[in-house]
C-alpha positions in Angstrom: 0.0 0.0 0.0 1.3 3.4 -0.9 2.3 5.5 1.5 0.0 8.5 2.7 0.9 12.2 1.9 2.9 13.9 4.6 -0.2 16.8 5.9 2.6 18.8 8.3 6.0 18.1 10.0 6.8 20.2 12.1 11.0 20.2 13.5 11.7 22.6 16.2 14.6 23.2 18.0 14.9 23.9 21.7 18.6 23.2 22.4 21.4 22.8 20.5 24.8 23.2 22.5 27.0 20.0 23.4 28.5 19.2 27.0 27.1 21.7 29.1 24.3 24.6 29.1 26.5 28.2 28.4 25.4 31.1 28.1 26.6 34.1 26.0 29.9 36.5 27.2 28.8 39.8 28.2 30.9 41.2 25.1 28.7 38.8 22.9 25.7 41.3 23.8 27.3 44.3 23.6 28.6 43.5 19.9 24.7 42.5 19.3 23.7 45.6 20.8 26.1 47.8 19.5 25.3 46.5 15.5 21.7 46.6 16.3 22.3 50.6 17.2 24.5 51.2 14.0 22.0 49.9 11.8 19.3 52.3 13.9 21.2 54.9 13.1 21.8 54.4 9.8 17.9 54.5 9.0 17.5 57.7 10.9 14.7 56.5 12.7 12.9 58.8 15.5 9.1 58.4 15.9 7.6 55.9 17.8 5.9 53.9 15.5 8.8 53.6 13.3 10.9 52.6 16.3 8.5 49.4 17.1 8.4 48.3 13.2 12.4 48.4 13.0 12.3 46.0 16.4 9.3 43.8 14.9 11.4 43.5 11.4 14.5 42.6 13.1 16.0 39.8 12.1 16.5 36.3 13.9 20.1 36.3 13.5 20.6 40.3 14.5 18.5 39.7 18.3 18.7 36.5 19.3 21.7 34.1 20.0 22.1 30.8 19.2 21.7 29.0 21.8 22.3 27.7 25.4 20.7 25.3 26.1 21.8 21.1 25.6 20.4 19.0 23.1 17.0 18.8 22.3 14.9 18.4 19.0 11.4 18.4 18.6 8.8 16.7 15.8 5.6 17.2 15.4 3.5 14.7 12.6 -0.2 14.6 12.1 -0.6 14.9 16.7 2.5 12.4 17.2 4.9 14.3 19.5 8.6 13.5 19.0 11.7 14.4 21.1 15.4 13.6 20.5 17.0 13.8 23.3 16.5 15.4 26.7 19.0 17.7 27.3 17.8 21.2 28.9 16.2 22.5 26.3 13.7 19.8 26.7 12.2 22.3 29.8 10.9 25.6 27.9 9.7 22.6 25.1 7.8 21.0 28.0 6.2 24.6 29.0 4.9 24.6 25.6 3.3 21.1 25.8 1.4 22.0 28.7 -0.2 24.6 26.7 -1.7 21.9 24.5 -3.2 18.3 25.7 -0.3 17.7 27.9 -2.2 20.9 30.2 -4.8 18.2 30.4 -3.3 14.8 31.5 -4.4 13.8 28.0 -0.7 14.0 26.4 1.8 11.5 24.7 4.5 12.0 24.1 7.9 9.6 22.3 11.1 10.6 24.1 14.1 9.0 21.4 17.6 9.1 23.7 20.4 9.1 21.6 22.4 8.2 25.1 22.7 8.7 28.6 25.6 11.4 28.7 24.3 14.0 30.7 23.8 16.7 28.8 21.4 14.8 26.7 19.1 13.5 30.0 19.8 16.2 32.5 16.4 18.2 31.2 14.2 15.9 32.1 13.6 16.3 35.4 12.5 19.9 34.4 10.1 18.2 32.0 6.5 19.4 33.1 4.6 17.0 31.0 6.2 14.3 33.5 4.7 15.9 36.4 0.8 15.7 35.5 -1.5 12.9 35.2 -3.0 11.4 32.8 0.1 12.2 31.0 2.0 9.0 29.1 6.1 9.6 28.3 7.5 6.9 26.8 11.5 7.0 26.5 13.1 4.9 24.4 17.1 3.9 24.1 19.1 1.0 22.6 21.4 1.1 26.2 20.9 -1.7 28.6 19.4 -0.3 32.1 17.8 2.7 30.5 15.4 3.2 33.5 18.2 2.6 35.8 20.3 5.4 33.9 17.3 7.7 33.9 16.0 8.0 37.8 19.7 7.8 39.1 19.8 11.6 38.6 16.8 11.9 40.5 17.5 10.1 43.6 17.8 12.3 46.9 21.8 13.0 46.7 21.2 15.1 43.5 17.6 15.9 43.3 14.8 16.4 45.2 11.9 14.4 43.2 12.4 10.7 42.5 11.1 9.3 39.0 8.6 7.2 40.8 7.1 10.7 42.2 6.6 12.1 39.1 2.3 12.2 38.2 2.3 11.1 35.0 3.2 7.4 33.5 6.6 7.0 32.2 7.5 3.9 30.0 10.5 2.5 29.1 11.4 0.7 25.5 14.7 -1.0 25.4 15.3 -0.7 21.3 17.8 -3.4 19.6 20.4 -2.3 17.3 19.5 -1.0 14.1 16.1 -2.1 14.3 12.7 -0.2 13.1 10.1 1.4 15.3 6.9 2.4 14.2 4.6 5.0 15.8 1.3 5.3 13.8 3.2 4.8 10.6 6.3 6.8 11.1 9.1 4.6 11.0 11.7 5.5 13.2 14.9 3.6 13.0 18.2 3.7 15.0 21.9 3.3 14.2 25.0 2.8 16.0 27.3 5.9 16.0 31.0 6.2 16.8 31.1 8.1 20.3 32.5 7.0 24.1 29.6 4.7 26.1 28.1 4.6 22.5 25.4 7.2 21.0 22.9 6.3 18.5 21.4 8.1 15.9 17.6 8.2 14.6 15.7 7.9 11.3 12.3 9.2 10.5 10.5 8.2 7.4 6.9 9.0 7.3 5.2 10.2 3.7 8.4 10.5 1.7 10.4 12.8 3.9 13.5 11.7 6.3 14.6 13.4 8.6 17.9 12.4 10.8 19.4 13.1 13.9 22.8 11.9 14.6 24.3 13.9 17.4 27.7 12.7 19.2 29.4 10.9 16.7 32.8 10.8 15.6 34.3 9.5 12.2 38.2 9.3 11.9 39.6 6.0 11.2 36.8 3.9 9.7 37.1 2.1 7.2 35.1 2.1 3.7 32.5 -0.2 4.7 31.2 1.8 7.9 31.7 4.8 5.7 29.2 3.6 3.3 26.6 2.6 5.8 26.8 6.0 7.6 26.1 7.4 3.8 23.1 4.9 3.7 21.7 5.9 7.0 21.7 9.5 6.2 20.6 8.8 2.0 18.8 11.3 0.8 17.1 12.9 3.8 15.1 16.3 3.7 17.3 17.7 7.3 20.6 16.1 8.7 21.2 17.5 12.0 24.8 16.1 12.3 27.3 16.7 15.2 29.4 19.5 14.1 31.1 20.4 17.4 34.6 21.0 16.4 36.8 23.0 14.3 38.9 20.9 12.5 41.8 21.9 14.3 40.2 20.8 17.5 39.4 17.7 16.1 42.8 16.4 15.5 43.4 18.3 19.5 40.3 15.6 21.0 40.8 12.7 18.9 38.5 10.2 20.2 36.4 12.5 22.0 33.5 11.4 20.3 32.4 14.5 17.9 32.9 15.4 14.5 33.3 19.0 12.1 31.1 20.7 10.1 33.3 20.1 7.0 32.7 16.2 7.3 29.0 17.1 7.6 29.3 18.7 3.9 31.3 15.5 2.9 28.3 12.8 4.2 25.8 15.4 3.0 27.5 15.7 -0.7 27.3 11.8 -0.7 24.3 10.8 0.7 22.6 13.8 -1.3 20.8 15.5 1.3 19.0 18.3 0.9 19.1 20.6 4.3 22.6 20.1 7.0 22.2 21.6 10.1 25.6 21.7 12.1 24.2 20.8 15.8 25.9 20.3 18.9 27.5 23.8 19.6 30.4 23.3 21.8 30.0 25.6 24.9 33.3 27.4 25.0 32.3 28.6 21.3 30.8 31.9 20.9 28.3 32.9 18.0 31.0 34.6 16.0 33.1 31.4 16.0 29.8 29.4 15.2 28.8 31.9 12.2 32.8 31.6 10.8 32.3 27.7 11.1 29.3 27.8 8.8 30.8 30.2 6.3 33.8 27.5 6.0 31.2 25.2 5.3 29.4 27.1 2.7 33.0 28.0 1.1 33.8 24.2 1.5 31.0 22.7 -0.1 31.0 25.4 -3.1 34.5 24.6 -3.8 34.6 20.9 -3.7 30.8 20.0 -4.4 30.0 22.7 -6.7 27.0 20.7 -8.4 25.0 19.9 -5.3 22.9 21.8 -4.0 22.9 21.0 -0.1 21.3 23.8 2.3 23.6 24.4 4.9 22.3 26.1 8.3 23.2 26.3 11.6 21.2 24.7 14.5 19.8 27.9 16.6 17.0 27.6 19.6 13.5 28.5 17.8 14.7 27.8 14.8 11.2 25.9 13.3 10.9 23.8 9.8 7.9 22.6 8.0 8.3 19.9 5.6 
């Protein structure tokens, strides 16, 4: 049976740094600030009106930063509510839930853990939707001892609610390698990535689009076999949101650190033909400027070595929301 048309996917983003939750330098806001005021000035605006259109027209990249929060991605298909990952951003995401059915203790949502670091699981103790009745979150993770992993960080030495206190009823799905889940015909499928305590990624298929999200992965030293089934596992998706931590120079400084560079992103995306790479994983120490030069690279990189494909190439920002 063919497949059904895709009626709206929404990805959002509500953290997107690596490690540790950072927040900008006080110099990163003053060089926002002060561009902001140059560009005021160079309108000539000074009426009222004029003043609140200029800050309504403002772009994204002009007032807001990238990012501080840890990993967390968010996909809404057709009422099926998606999470990668539970890294801190997954709190604010989890304010926003409760504004829909979650409010209710009528919500459901599929929490996807790529693995147990802490940056990608220290949100959800934060996660409101957890807290009310009625409520079903179901966390899923190819690591053995998953629910052991997850309510460690909530016993009394480090916080003050255990899992077991938490109102609403939370599942856990022990995934096998490599294998295929499928929520109401999405087909969400996992793969093995190269990181410390091991990471895995996550494919979506639903209605002819893919999206993928392979976070904390590392790809120095394999040989052309694995090469080739990373290029499978990322063929031809609609987004790749690829862990793009590093400059290359760092790279060769933490060999074996688990994370990869944006360039490498360009070279999987080139091959596997994807259509939209968003470099994810912001290293904390990095400040937007670094960030911003990192994605020129990549723009420079791919039009010099891939000059025939056409690969979107964006960076991963907190509100940043697609529609496929």
């Amino acid at each position: 049976m063919q497949a059904q048309p895709l009626k709206k996917t929404i990805i959002s983003f509500w953290g997107v740094r690596g490690s540790i939750p950072s927040s900008p330098e006080p110099s990163e806001f003053d060089l926002k600030i002060l561009n902001i005021l140059k560009d005021f000035a160079a309108k000539g605006i000074k009426n009222e009106p004029d003043i609140k259109k200029y800050i309504a027209n403002i772009s994204t990249e002009k007032k807001h930063f990238i990012g501080s929060n840890t990993a967390c991605v968010y996909v809404s298909i057709n009422g099926t509510h998606i999470i990668f990952d539970a890294g801190s951003g997954i709190r604010r995401l989890g304010e926003k839930l409760m504004q829909q059915e979650f409010g209710r203790g009528e919500g459901q949502a599929h929490i996807f853990l790529s693995h147990t670091h802490w940056d990608h699981i220290m949100g959800f103790p934060y996660f409101k939707p957890a807290y009310k009745a009625g409520n079903n979150i179901i966390i899923y993770g190819v690591h053995n001892g998953l629910e052991h992993r997850i309510s460690t960080q909530q016993e009394d030495e480090y916080y003050p609610v255990s899992l077991s206190a938490m109102g609403a009823n939370i599942d856990f799905i022990q995934l096998r390698k490599e294998e295929t889940t499928n929520l109401n015909g999405i087909q969400i499928t996992n793969k093995m990535l190269n990181h410390p305590g091991g990471s895995f990624g996550y494919r979506l298929d639903y209605g002819g689009k893919a999206i993928v999200y392979a976070t904390d992965s590392e790809y120095k030293n394999l040989d052309g076999e694995r090469i080739d089934k990373f290029i499978e596992f990322f063929a031809e998706a609609d987004v790749l949101i690829f862990d793009a931590q590093f400059t290359i120079d760092e790279s060769i400084e933490k060999e074996n650190w688990g994370h990869s560079t944006s360039l490498q992103g360009v070279d999987f995306a080139a091959k596997a033909k994807v259509k939209h790479l968003l470099l994810f994983h912001h290293d904390p120490s990095y400040s937007e400027e670094k960030l911003l030069t990192m994605l020129k690279d990549a723009q420079k990189y791919t039009e010099q070595f891939y000059p025939n494909k056409k690969i979107k190439i964006s960076i991963a920002r907190e509100g940043l929301e697609l529609t496929l």
